[in-house]
PDB file of N, CA, C and O in Angstrom:
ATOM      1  N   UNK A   1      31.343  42.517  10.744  1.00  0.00           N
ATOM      2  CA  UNK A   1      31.681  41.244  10.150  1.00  0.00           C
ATOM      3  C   UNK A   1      30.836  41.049   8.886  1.00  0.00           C
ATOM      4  O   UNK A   1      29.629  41.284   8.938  1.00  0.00           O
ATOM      5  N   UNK A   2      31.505  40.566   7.581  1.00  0.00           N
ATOM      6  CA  UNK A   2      30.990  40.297   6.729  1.00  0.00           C
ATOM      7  C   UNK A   2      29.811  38.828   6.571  1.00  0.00           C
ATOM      8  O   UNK A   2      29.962  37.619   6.749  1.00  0.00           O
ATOM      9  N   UNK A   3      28.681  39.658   6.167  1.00  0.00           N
ATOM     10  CA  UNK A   3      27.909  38.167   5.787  1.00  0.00           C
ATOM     11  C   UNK A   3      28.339  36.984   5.000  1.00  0.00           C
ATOM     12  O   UNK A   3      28.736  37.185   3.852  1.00  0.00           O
ATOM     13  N   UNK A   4      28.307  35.635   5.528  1.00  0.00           N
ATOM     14  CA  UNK A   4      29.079  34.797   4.371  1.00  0.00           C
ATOM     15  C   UNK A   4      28.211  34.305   3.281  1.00  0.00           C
ATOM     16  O   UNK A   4      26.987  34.230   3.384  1.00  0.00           O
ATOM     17  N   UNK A   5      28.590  34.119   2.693  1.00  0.00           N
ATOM     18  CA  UNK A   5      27.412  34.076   0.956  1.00  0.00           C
ATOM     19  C   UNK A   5      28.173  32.527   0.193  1.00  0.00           C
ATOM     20  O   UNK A   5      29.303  32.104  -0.050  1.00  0.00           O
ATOM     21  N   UNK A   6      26.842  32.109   0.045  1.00  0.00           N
ATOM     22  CA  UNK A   6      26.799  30.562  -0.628  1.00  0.00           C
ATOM     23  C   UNK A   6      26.467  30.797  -1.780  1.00  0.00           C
ATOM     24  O   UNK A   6      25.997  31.924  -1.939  1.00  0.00           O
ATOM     25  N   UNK A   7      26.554  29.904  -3.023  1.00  0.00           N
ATOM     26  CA  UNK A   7      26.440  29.444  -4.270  1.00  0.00           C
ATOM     27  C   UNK A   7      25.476  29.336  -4.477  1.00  0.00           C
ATOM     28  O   UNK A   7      24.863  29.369  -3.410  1.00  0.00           O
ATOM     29  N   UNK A   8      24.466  29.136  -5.741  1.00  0.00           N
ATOM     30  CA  UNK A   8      23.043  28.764  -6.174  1.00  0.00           C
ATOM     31  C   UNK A   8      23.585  27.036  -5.540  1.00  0.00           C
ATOM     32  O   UNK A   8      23.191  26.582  -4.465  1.00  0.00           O
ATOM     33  N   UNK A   9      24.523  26.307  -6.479  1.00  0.00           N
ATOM     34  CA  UNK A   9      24.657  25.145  -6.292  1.00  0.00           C
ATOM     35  C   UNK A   9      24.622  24.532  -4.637  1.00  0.00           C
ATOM     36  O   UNK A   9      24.125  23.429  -4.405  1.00  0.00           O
ATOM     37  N   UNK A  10      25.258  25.461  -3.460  1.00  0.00           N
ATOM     38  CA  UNK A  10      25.450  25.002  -2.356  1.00  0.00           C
ATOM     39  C   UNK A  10      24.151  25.197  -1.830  1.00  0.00           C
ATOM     40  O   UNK A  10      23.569  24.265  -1.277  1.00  0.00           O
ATOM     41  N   UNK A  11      23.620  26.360  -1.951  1.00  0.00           N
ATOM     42  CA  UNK A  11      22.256  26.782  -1.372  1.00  0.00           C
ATOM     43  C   UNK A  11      21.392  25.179  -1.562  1.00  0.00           C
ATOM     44  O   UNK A  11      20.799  24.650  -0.622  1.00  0.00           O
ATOM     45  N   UNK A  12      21.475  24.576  -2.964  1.00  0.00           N
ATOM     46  CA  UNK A  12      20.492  24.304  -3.573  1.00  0.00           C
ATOM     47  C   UNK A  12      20.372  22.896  -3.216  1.00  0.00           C
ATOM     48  O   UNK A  12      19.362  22.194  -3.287  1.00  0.00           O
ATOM     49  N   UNK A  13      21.839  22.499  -2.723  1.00  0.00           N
ATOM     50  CA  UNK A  13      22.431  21.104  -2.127  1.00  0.00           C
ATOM     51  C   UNK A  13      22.395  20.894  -0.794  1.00  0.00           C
ATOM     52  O   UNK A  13      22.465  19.793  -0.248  1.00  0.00           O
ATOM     53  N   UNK A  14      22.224  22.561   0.044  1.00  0.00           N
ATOM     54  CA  UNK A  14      21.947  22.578   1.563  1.00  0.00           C
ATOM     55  C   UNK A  14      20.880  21.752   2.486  1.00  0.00           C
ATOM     56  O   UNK A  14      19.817  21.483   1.926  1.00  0.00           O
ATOM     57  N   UNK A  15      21.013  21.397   3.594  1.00  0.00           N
ATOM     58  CA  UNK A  15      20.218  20.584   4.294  1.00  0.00           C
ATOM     59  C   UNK A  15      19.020  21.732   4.501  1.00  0.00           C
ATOM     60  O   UNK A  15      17.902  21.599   4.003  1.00  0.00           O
ATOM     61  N   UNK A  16      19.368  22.722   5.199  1.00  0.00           N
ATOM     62  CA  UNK A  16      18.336  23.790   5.895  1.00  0.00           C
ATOM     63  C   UNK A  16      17.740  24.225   4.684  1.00  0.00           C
ATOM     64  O   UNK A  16      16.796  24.876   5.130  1.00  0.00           O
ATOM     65  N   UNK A  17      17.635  24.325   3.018  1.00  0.00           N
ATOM     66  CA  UNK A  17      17.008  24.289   2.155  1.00  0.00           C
ATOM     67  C   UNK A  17      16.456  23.659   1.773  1.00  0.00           C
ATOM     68  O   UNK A  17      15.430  24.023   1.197  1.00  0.00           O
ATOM     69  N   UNK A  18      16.890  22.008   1.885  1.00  0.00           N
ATOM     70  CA  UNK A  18      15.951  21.104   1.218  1.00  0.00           C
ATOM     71  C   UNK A  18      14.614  21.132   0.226  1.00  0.00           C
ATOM     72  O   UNK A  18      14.375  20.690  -0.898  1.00  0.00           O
ATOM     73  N   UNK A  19      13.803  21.942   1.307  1.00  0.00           N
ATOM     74  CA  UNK A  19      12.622  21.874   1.009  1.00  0.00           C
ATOM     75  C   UNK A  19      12.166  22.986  -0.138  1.00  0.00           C
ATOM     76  O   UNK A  19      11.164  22.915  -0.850  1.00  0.00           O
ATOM     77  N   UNK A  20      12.931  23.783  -0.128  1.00  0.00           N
ATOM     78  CA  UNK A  20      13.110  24.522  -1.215  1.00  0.00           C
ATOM     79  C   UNK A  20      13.327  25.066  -2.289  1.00  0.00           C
ATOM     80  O   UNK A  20      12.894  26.010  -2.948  1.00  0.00           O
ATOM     81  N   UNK A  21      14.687  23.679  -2.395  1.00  0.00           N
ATOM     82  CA  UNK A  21      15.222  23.746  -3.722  1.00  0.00           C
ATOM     83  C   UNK A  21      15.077  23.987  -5.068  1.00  0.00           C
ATOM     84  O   UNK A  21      15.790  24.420  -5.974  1.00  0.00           O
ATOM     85  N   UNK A  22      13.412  23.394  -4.883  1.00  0.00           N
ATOM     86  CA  UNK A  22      13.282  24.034  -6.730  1.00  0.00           C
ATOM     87  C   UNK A  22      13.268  25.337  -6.391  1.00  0.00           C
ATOM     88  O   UNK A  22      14.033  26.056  -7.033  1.00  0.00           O
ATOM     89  N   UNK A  23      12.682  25.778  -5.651  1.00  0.00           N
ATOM     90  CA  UNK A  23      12.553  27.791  -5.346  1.00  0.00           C
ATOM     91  C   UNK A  23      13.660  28.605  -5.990  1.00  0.00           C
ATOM     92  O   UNK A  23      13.775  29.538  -6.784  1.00  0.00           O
ATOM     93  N   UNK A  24      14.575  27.630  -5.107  1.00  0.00           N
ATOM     94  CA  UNK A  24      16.513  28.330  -5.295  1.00  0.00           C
ATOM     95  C   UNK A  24      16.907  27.941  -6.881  1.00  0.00           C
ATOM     96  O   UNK A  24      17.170  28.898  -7.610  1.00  0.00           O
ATOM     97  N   UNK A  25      16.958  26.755  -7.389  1.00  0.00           N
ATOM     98  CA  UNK A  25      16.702  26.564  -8.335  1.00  0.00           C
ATOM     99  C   UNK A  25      16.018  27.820  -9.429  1.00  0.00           C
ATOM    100  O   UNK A  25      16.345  28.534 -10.377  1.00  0.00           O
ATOM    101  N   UNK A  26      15.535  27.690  -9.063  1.00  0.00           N
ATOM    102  CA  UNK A  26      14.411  28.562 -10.099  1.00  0.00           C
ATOM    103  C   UNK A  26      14.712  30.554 -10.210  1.00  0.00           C
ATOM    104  O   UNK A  26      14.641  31.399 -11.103  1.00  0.00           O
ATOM    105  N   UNK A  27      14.973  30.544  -9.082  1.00  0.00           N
ATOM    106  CA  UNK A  27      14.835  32.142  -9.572  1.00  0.00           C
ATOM    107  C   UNK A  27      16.914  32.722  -8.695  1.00  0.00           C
ATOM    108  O   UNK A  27      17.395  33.853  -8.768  1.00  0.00           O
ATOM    109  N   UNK A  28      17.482  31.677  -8.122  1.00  0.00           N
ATOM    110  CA  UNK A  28      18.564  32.308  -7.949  1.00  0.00           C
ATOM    111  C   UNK A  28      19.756  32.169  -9.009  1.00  0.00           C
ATOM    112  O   UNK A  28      19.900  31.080  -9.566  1.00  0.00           O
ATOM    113  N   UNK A  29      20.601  33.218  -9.302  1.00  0.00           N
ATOM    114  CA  UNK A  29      21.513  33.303 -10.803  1.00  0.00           C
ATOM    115  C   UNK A  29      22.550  32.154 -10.318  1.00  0.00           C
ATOM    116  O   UNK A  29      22.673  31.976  -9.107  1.00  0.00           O
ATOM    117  N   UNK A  30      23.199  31.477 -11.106  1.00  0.00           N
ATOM    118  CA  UNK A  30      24.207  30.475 -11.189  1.00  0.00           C
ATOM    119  C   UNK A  30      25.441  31.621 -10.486  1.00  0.00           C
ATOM    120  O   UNK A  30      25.902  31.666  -9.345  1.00  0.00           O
ATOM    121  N   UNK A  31      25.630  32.207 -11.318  1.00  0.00           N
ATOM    122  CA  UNK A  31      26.793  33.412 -11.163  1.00  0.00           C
ATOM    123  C   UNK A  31      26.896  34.583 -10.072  1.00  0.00           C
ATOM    124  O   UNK A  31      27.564  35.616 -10.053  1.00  0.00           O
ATOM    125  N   UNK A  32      25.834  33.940  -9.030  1.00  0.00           N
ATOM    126  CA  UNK A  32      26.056  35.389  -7.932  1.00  0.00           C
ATOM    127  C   UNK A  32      25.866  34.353  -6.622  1.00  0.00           C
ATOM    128  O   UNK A  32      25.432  33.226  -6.861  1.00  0.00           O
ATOM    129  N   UNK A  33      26.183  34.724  -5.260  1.00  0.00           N
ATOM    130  CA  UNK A  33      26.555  34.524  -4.409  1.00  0.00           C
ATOM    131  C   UNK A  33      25.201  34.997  -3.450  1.00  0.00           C
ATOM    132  O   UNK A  33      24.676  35.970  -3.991  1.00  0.00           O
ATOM    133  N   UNK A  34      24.536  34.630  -2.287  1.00  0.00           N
ATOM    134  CA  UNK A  34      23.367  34.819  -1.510  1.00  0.00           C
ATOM    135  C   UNK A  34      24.479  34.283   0.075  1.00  0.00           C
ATOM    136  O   UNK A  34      25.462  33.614   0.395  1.00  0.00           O
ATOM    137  N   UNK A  35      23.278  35.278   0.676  1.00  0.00           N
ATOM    138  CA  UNK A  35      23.317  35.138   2.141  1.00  0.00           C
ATOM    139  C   UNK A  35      22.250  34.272   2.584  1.00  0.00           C
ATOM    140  O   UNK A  35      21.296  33.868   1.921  1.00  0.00           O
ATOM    141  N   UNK A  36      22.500  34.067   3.643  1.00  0.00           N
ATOM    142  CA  UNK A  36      20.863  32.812   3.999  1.00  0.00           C
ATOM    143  C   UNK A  36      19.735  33.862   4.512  1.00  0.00           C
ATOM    144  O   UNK A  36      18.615  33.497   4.870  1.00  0.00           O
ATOM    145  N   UNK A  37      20.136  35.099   4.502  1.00  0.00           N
ATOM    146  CA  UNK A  37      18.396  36.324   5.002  1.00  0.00           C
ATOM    147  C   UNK A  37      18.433  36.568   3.519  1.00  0.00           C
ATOM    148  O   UNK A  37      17.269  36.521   3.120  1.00  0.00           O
ATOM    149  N   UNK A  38      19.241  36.801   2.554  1.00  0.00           N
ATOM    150  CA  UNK A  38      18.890  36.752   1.360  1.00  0.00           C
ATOM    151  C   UNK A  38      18.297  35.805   0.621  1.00  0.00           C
ATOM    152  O   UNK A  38      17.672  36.109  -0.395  1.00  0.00           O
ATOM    153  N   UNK A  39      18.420  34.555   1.040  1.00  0.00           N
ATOM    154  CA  UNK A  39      17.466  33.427   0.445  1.00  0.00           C
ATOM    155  C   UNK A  39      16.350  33.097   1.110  1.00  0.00           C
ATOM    156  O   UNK A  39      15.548  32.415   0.472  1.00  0.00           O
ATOM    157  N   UNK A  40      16.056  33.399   2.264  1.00  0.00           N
ATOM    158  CA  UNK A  40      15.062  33.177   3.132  1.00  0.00           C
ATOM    159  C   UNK A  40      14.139  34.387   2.688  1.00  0.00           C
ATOM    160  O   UNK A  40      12.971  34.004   2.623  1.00  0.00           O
ATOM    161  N   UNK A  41      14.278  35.628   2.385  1.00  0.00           N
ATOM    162  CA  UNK A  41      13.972  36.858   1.697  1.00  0.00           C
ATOM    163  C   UNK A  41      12.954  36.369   0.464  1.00  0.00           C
ATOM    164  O   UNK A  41      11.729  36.452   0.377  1.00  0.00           O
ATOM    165  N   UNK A  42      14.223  35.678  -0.700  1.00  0.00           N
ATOM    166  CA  UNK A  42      13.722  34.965  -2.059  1.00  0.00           C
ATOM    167  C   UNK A  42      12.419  34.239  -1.781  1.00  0.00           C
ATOM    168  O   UNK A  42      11.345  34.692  -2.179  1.00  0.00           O
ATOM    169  N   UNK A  43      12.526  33.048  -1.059  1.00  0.00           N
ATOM    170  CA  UNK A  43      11.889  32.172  -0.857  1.00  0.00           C
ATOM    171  C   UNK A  43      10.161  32.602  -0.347  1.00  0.00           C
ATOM    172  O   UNK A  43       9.099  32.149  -0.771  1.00  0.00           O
ATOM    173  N   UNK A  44      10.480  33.848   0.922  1.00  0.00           N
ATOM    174  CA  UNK A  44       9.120  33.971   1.736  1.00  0.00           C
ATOM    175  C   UNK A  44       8.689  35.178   0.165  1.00  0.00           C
ATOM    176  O   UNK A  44       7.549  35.610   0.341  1.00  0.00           O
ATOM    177  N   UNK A  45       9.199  35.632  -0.929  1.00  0.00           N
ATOM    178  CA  UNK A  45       8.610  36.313  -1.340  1.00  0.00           C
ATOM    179  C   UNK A  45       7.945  35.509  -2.433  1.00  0.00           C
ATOM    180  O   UNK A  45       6.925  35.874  -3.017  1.00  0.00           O
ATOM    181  N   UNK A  46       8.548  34.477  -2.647  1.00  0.00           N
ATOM    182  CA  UNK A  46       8.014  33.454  -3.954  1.00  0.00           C
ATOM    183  C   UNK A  46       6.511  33.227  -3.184  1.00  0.00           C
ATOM    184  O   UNK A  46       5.428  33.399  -3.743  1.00  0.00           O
ATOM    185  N   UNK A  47       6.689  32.824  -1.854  1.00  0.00           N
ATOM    186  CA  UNK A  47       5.733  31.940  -1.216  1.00  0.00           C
ATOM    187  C   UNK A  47       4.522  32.736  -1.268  1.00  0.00           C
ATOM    188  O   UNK A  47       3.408  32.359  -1.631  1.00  0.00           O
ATOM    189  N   UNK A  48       4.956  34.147  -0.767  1.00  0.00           N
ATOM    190  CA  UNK A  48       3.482  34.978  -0.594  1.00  0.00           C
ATOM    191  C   UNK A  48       2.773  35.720  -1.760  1.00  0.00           C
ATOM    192  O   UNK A  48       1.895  36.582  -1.782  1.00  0.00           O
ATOM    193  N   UNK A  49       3.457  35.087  -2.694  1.00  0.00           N
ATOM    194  CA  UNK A  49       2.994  36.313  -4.216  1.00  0.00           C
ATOM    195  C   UNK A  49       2.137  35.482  -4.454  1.00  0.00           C
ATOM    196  O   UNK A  49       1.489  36.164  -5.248  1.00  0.00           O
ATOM    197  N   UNK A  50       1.547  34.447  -4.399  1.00  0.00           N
ATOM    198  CA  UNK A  50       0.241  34.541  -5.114  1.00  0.00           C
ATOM    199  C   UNK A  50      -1.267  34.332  -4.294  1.00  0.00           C
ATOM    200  O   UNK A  50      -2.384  33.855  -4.497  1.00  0.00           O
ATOM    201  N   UNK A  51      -0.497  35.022  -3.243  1.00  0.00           N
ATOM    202  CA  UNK A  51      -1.972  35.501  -1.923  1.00  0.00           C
ATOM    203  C   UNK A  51      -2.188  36.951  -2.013  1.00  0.00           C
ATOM    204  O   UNK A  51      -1.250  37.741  -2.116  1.00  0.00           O
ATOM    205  N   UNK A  52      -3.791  37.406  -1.963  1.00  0.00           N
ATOM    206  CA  UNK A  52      -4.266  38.361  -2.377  1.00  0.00           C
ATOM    207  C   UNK A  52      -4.017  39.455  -0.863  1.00  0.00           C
ATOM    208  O   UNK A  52      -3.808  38.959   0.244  1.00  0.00           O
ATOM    209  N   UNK A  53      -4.068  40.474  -1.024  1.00  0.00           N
ATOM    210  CA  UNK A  53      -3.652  41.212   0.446  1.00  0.00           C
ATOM    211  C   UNK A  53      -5.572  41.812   0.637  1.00  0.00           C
ATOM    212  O   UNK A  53      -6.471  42.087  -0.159  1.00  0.00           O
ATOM    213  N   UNK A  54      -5.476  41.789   1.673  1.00  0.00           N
ATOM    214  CA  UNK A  54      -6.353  42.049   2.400  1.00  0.00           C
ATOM    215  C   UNK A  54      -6.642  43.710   2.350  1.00  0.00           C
ATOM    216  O   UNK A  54      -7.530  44.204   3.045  1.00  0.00           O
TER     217      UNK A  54
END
């Protein structure tokens, strides 16, 4: 079964995003389509880039 894929705009208007939105905003293209492990992906990688690794 195919993954179903949302909009920057729907992502960005989503309830289960909310909290995110500028994130989605910010680095997903107007013109391409995301899965929600693909935005959850985006998001945990925005979050952890500016922690130093051990």
């Amino acid at each position: 079964m195919a993954e179903i894929k949302f909009s920057k705009k729907q992502l960005v208007s989503s309830e289960r995003f909310a909290a995110y939105k500028d994130i989605i905003a910010a680095f997903l293209e107007d013109d391409k389509s995301y899965g929600i492990a693909e935005t959850e992906r985006i998001i945990e990688d925005f979050l952890h880039s500016g922690k130093e690794e051990e």
